[in-house]
ZAMARGU-4260 file (C-alpha; in steps of 0.2 Angstrom, whole numbers, plus 5000, padded with zeros to 4 digits):
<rodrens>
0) 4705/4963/4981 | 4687/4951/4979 | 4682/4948/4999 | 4667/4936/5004 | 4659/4938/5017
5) 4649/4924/5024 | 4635/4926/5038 | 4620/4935/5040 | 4623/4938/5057 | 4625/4953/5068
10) 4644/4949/5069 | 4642/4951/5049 | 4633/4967/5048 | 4647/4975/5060 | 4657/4970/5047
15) 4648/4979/5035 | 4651/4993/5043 | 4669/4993/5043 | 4669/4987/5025 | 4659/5004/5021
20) 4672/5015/5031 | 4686/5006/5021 | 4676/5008/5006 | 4680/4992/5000 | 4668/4981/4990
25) 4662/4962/4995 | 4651/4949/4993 | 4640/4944/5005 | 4631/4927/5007 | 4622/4919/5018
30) 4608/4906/5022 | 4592/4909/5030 | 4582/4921/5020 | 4575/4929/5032 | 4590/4933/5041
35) 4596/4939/5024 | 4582/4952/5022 | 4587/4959/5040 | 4603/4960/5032 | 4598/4969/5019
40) 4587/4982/5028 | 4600/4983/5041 | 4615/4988/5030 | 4606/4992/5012 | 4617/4979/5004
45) 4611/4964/4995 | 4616/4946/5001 | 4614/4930/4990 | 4606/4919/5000 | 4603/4900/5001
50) 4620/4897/5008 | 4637/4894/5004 | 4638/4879/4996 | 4625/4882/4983 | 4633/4900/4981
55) 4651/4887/4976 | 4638/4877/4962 | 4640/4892/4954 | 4657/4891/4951 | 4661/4910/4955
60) 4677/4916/4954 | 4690/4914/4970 | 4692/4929/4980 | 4707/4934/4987 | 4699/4935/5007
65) 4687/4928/5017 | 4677/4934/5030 | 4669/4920/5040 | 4655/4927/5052 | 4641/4912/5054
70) 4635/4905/5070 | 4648/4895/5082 | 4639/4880/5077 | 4644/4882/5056 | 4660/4889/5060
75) 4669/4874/5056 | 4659/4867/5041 | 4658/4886/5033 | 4678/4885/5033 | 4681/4869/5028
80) 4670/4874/5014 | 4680/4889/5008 | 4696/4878/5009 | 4690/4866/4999 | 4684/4879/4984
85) 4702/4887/4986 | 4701/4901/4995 | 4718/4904/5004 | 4715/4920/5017 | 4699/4918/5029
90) 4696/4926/5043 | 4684/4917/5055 | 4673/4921/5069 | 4682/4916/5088 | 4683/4902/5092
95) 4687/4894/5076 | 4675/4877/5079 | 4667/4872/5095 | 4678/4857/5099 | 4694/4851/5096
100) 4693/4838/5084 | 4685/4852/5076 | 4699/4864/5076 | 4711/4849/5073 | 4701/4845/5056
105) 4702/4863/5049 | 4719/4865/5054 | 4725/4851/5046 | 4715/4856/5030 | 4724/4872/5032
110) 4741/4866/5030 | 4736/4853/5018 | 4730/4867/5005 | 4743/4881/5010 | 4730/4892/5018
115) 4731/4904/5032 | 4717/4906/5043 | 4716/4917/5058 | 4703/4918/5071 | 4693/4933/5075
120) 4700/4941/5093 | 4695/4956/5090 | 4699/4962/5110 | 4718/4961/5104 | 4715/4977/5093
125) 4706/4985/5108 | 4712/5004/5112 | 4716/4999/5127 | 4725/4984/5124 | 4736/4993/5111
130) 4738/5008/5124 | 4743/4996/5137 | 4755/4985/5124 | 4765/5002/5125 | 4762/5004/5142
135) 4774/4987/5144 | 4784/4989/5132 | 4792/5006/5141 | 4790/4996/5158 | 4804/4982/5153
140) 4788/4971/5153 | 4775/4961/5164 | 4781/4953/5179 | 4763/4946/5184 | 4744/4946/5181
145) 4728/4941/5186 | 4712/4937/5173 | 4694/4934/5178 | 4681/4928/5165 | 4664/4925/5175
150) 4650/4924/5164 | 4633/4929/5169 | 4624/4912/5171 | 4608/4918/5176 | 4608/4927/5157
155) 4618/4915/5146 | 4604/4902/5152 | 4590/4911/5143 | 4600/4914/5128 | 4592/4906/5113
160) 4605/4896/5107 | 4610/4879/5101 | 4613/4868/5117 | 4630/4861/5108 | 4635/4881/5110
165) 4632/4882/5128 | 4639/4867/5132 | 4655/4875/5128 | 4655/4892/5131 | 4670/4894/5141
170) 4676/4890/5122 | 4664/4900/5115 | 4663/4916/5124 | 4677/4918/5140 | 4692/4912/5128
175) 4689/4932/5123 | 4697/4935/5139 | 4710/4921/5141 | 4717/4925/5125 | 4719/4944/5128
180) 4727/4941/5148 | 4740/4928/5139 | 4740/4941/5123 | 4748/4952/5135 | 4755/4944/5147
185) 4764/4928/5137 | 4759/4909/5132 | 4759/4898/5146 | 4774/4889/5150 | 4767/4879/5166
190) 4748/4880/5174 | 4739/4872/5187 | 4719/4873/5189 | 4705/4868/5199 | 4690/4869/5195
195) 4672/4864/5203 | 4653/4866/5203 | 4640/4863/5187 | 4625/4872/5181 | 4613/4861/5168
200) 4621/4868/5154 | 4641/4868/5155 | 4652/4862/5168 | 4662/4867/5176 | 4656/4881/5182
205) 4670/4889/5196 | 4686/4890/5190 | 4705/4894/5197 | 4723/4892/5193 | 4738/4900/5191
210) 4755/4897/5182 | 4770/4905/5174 | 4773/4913/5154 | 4788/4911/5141 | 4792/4928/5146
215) 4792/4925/5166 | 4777/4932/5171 | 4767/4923/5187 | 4750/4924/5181 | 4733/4920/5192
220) 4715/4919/5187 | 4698/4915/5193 | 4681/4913/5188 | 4664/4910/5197 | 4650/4908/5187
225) 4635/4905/5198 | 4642/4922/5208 | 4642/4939/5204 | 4656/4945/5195 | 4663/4950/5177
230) 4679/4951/5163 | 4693/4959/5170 | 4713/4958/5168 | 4727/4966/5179 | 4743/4967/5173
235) 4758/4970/5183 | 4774/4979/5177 | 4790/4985/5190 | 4782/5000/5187 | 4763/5002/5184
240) 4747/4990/5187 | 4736/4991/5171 | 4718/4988/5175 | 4706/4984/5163 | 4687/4982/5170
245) 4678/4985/5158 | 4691/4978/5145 | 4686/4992/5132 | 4692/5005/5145 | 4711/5007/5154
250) 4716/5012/5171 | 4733/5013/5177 | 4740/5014/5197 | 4758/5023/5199 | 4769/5012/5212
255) 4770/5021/5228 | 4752/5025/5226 | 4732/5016/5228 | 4723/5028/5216 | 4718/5021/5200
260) 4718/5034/5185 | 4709/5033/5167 | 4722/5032/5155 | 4719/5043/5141 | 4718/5033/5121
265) 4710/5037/5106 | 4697/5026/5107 | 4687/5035/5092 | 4688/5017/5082 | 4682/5007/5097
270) 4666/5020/5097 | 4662/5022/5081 | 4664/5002/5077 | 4662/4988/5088 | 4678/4987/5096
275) 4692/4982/5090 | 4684/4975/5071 | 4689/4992/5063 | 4708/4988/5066 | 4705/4970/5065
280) 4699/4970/5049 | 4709/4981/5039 | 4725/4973/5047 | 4717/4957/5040 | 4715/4963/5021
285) 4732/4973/5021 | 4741/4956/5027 | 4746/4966/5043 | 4743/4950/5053 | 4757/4950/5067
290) 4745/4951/5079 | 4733/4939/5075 | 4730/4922/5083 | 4733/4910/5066 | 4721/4894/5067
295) 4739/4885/5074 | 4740/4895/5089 | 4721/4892/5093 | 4723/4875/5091 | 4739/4876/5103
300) 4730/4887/5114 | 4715/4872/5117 | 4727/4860/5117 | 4738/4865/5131 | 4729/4879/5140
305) 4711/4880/5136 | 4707/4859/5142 | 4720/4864/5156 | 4709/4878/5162 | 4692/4866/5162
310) 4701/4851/5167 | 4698/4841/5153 | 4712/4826/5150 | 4715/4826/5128
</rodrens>
């Protein structure tokens, strides 16, 4: 097994960490040099630097993964990159690109070249959602649920990034919680939204809707993003409602009853990693990959659900 890992980021050295756990060796390389002698200090391994495409100049030999872990921004010229060189198994960052043309180009590229590619959810590998996977499963399935993704506008504002990253940061960022809700719950068959309001840097900014999944679940969600408020999912079975607020944690309410209960799981992955990556990551490199969204779906997912949720005509 040869793995690349591209990025200096802190996305990247996370991935380090899981690397070192598996003790699996990799490449990593990455652009700015300063952010590769944070890297370095960080994780006490050594980066090439100077960027991918002059690491290719080199002509080094094609490994068998790749882990893409750049800014949102380079997401899609990183990929396109390694899939030109050859490389047939990457592994990027969510959301795959920052716009649909953008997803559309690598995708195509993809199934030009015979490559897999599969975007980064790592909530799907959560504890929780694996516990409450389970949960459903014993239950005869989900009858209904409810999602939330408000984002804290009054801090996403001050974040110092690219403006073309905050313009779409529903794609960016709240997809983490739309892709868990339909990861659970089923792929939309039907939906209908509103949306309303702006803030100077993405619009819209209130969001609601509701529809129905392939496996006959009602599903609701909202999101107000200049009120309080946070992620959150509810999942409804015959016999259980499955809370997850946070999403790292699970609760779980007994029909016939109002008290909502921890559940117990074996989070010691989620603690000692950030959560979800460990399982991610390993699935990733043993081609355990039923549970990954492929670039395919995402491009799907934007297609049919994501523009439905911002209102957004293709």
């Amino acid at each position: 097994m040869k793995i690349w890992l591209v990025g200096a980021t802190q996305m990247a050295m996370d991935y380090v960490k899981v690397l070192d756990a598996l003790q699996l060796d990799f490449i990593a390389i990455g652009r700015n040099k300063q952010n590769a002698q944070l890297f370095t200090e960080k994780t006490g391994h050594p980066i090439v630097s100077g960027g991918l495409q002059t690491y290719l100049e080199c002509k080094p030999e094609l490994p068998t993964h790749a882990i893409v872990a750049v800014g949102v921004d380079q997401l899609t010229n990183v990929t396109r990159q390694l899939l030109h060189y050859g490389v047939k198994k990457i592994l990027i960052e969510k959301p795959g690109g920052l716009t649909l043309e953008e997803i559309q180009l690598t995708e195509k590229l993809s199934l030009e070249l015979n490559a897999e590619v599969f975007v980064g959810y790592n909530r799907r590998f959560y504890s929780s959602a694996l516990k409450a996977k389970e949960i459903i499963a014993e239950d005869g399935g989900v009858s209904s649920f409810h999602f939330e993704f408000t984002e804290w506008s009054h801090v996403v504002e001050k974040v110092d990034k690219p403006v073309e990253i905050k313009l779409n940061w529903f794609l960016a960022n709240s997809t983490h919680v739309v892709d868990l809700a339909f990861f659970l719950g089923g792929k939309p068959l039907n939906m209908h939204s509103l949306t309303s309001g702006k803030l100077s840097w993405h619009q819209p900014a209130i969001f609601a809707g509701a529809g129905k999944t392939d496996s006959g679940a009602l599903f609701s969600y909202n999101a107000n993003w200049i009120a309080p408020g946070r992620w959150a999912i509810e999942v409804m079975t015959t016999k259980h409602r499955l809370v997850f607020k946070p999403l790292e944690q699970l609760q779980i309410q007994e029909i016939g009853s109002v008290k909502q209960d921890f559940v117990e799981i074996d989070d010691e992955l989620d603690k000692q990693f950030k959560p979800g990556l460990y399982l991610q990551t390993r699935n990733f490199l043993t081609n355990n990959i039923v549970e990954f969204c492929t670039l395919e779906e995402q491009l799907k997912n934007l297609e049919t659900t994501y523009l439905t949720i911002l209102n957004i005509q293709k």
